[in-house]
N, C-alpha and C positions, 0 to 999 in steps of 0.2 A: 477539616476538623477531625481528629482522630479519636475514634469511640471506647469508651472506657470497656476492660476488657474483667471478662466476670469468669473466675473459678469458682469449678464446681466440681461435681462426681459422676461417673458414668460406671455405670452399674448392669450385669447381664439379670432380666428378673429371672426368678425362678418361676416354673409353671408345672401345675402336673399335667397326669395325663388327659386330661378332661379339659384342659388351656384353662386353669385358671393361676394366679397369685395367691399369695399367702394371705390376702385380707378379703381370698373370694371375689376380686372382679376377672370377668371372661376376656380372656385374648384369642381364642382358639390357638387352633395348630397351624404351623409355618415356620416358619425359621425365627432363630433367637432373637428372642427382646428384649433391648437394651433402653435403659432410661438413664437422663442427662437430667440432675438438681442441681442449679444453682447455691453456693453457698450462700447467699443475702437471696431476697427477695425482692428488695430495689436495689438500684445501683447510684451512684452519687449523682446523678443529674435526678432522681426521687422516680425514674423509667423504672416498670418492673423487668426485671433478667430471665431471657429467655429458659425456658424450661422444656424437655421434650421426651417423645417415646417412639422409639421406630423400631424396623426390626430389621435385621442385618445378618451377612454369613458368618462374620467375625466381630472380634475386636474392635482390630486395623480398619475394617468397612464400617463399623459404628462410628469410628474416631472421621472420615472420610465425610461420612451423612451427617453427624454432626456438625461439623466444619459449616457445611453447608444450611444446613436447616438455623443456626448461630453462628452465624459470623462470629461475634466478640465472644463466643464461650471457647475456655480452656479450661481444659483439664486435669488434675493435680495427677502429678505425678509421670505427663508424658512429655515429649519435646520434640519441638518443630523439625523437620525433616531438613538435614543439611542437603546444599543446593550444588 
């Protein structure tokens, strides 16, 4: 059975220097933090759609992690790697 597939956005947050976001929660310092929102919040079977935040050297390495951390999320705007 093939799982329904959920676009969303992936996003680098911004931090200052102190590691925080713009709504003031603490990420510390480390390498870039990137966060993955689904655009729905259920998906048609009424499951909620993966959501996530990791942090990564790049883009490329979010788009990578993500994969992994979601299987069924994709991302608007990027495309699967010819084989």
């Amino acid at each position: 059975m093939a799982r329904a597939k959920t676009t969303g956005t992936l996003t680098r947050v911004s931090l200052n220097r102190g590691g925080y976001d713009r709504q003031g929660e603490y990420y510390g310092a480390g390498k870039p933090l990137f966060r993955y929102w689904p655009d729905a919040e259920y998906n048609a079977k009424g499951r909620r759609n993966c959501s996530a935040e990791f942090r990564a050297d790049s883009r490329a390495a979010a788009l990578k992690t993500l994969r992994i951390k979601c299987p069924t999320a994709r991302v608007r705007g990027t495309r699967k790697a010819k084989r």
